[in-house]
DRENNU-498422 format. One record per residue (C-alpha): residue in three letters; y, x, z. Coordinates in steps of 0.5 Angstrom, whole numbers, padded with zeros to 4 digits, always signed. Layout:
N
AlaYXZ;...
END
This chain:
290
Unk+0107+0184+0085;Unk+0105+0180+0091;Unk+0108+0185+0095;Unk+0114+0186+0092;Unk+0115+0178+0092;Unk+0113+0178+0100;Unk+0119+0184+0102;Unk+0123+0180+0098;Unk+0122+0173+0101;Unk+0122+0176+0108;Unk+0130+0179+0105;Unk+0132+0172+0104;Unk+0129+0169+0109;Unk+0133+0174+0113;Unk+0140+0173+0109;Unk+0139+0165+0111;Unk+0145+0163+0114;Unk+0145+0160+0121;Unk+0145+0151+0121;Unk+0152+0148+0122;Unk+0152+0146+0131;Unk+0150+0140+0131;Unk+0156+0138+0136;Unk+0164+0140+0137;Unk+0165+0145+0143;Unk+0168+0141+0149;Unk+0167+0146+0154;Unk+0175+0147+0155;Unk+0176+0142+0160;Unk+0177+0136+0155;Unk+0172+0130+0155;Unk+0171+0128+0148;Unk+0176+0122+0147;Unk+0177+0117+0140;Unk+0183+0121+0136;Unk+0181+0127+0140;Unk+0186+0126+0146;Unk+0184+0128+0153;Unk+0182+0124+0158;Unk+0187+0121+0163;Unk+0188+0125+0168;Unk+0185+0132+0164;Unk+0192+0135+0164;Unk+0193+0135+0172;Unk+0186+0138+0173;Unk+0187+0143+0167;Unk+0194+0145+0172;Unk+0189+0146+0178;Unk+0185+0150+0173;Unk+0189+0153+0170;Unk+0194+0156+0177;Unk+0187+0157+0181;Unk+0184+0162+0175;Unk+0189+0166+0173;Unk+0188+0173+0173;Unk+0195+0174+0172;Unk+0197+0169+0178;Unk+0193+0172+0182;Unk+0195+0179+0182;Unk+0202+0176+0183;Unk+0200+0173+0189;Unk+0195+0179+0192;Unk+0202+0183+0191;Unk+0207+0178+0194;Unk+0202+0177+0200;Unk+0202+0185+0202;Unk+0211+0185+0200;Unk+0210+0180+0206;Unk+0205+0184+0211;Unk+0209+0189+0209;Unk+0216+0186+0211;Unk+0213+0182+0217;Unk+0211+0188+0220;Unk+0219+0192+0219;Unk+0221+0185+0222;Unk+0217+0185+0228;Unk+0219+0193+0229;Unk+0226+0192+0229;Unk+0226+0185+0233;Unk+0223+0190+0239;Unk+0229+0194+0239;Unk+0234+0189+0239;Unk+0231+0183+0241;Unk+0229+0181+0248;Unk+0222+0179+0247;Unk+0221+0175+0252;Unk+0226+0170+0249;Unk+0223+0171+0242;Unk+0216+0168+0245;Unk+0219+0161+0246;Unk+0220+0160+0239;Unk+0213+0161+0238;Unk+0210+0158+0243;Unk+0207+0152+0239;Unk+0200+0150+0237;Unk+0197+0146+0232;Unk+0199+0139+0234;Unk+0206+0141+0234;Unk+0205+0144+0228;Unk+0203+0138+0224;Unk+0207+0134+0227;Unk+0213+0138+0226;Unk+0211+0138+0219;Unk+0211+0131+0219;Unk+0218+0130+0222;Unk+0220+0134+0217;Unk+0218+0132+0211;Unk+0219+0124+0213;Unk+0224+0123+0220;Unk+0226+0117+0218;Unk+0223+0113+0223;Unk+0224+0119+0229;Unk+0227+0116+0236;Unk+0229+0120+0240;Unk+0231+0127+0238;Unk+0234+0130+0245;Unk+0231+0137+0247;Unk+0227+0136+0254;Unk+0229+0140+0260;Unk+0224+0142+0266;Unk+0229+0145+0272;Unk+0234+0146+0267;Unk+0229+0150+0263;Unk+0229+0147+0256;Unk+0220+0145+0254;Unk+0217+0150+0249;Unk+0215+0147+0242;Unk+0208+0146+0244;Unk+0211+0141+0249;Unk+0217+0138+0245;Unk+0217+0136+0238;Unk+0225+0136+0239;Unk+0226+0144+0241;Unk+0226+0149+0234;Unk+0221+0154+0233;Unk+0221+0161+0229;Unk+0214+0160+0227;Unk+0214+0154+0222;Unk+0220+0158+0218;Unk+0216+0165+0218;Unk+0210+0161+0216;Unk+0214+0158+0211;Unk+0218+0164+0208;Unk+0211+0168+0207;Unk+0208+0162+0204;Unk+0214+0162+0199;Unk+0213+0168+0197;Unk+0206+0168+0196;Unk+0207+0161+0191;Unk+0213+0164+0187;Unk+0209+0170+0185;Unk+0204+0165+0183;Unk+0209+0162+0179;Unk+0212+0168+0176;Unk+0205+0170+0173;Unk+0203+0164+0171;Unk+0210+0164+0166;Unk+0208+0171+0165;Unk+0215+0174+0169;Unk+0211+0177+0175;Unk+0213+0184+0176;Unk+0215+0188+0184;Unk+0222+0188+0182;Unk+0223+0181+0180;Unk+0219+0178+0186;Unk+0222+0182+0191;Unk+0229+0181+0188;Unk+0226+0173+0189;Unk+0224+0174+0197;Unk+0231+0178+0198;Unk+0235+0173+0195;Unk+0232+0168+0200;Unk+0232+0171+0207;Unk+0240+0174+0205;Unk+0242+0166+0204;Unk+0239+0164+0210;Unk+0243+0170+0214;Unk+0249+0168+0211;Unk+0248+0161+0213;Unk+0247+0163+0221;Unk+0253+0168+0219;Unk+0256+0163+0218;Unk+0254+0157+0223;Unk+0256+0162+0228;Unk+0263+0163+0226;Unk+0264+0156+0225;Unk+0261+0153+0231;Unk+0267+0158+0234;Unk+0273+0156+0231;Unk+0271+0149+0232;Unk+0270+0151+0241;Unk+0264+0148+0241;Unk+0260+0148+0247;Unk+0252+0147+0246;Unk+0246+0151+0248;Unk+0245+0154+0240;Unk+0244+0161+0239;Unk+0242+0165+0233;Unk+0235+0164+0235;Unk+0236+0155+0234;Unk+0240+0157+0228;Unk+0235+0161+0225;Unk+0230+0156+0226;Unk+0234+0149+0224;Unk+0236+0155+0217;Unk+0228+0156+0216;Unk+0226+0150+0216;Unk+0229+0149+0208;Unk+0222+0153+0206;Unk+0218+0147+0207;Unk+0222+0144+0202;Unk+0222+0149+0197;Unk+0214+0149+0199;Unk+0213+0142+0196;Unk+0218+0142+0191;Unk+0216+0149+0186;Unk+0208+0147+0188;Unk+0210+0140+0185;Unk+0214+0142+0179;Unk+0207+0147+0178;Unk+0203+0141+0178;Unk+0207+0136+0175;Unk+0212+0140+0171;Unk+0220+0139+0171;Unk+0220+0132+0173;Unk+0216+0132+0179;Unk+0221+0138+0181;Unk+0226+0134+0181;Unk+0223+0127+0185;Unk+0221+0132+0190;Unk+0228+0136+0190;Unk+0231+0130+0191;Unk+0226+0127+0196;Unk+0226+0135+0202;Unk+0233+0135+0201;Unk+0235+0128+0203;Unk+0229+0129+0209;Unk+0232+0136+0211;Unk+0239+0133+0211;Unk+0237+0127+0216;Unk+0234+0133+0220;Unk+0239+0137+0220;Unk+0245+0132+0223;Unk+0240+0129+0228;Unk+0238+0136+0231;Unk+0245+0138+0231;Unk+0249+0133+0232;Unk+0245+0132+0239;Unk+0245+0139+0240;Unk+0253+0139+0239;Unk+0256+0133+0240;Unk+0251+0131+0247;Unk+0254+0128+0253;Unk+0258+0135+0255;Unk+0263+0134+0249;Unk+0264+0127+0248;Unk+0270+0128+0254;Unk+0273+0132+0249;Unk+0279+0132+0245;Unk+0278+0128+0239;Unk+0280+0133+0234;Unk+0275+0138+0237;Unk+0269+0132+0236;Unk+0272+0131+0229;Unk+0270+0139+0227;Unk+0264+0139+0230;Unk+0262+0133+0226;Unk+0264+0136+0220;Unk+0261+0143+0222;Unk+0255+0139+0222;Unk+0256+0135+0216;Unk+0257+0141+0212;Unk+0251+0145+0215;Unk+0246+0139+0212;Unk+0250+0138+0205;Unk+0249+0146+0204;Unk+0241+0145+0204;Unk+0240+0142+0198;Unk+0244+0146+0194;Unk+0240+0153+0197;Unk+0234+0150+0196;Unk+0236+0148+0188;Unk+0239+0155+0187;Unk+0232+0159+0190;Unk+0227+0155+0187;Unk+0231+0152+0180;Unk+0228+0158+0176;Unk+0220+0158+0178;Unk+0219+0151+0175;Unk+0220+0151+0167;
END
């Protein structure tokens, strides 16, 4: 009998159920509040969290990042068969000062002075010694990196696939073709006589992908709101940059002699180059943000 009385406590004690947690589980990222409401500032590091530790997010952006090795290296391999490379050079002739203060002017070039091209023995300055020359490594750099956050953006809203981003990166460089195509043509029509090649259309066309950077990285952290205070904030900047450079760079002191139907022209070539930049940038980046 005290053997059976043994075996049946020690099945009791067995079958006893596990006491209640003394305290909530708060390892979500919440600190515990009154009401139960995050802390301040606990939906932003959740985003951070969030966009850094989706795995999903992450595959996209393995994926972007080989679409873009891939497309640089096809780029680079046709511009050797087309391109002289000595004039290619110039353009990436920059250094990190000049990066980081190109990005400044970009960004904010309201307080900027003088924004004529500097000549040595009528030789324009590379950009590693001219803020003022136009370069193709910001926009490059630029370009990659977009494709790289929008397929970061596209895993987190759980819409990543090749096609979808590859669409994406192809609708981007296509727009900034049609943009310098268009450029050029116009600059015909209008006669006007500058030192602009498809190299400094490129290059003013590119910058765009600053501001695209910032707005679709700020809408992800911030959500539609901030998209838009940052859309409305690049696409000014890149505005004001866009008329200062080319309307230097068209209308200098070889034009001013010149008819003044002609000078009204190239004015409005320039006008409609910068107000077409916020249209582009909302058109390429509008569906990554939700």
């Amino acid at each position: 009998m005290k053997t059976g009385n043994l075996k049946g406590s020690k099945h009791r004690a067995r079958a006893a159920p596990d006491p209640p947690p003394l305290f909530d589980d708060t390892s979500g990222g919440y600190s515990s509040q009154p009401g139960g409401y995050p802390a301040p500032g606990a939906d932003v590091a959740f985003n951070v969290n969030h966009l850094l530790g989706d795995p999903m997010a992450n595959v996209a952006m393995a994926y972007g990042s080989s679409i873009a090795s891939h497309g640089k290296d096809m780029v680079h391999k046709e511009l050797h068969r087309f391109v002289s490379v000595n004039k290619l050079k110039y353009f990436f002739a920059v250094d990190t000062a000049y990066v980081a203060k190109k990005l400044g002017l970009l960004v904010f070039p309201y307080t900027h002075q003088n924004w004529e091209v500097q000549y040595s023995r009528d030789a324009p300055l590379p950009p590693r010694q001219d803020l003022n020359a136009p370069d193709l490594y910001i926009p490059t750099m630029a370009f990659i990196t977009y494709v790289l956050l929008a397929g970061m953006a596209l895993g987190i809203q759980k819409r990543f696939s090749p096609e979808v981003l590859g669409l994406c990166a192809s609708t981007a460089l296509v727009w900034v073709v049609m943009e310098v195509l268009a450029l050029l043509l116009g600059i015909y029509l209008a006669t006007v006589r500058s030192d602009l090649s498809t190299f400094h259309l490129l290059a003013y066309s590119g910058y765009k992908y600053v501001g695209m950077i910032l707005s679709v990285l700020t809408g992800l952290l911030f959500g539609s709101d901030g998209y838009y205070v940052a859309l409305a904030w690049t696409s000014s900047s890149l505005m004001y940059f866009i008329v200062r450079s080319l309307r230097t760079a068209t209308l200098g002191p070889d034009s001013m002699g010149g008819p003044a139907p002609r000078q009204r022209l190239q004015l409005y070539l320039t006008l409609g180059a910068a107000a077409f930049q916020p249209l582009i940038i909302y058109w390429l980046t509008f569906h990554l943000v939700r």
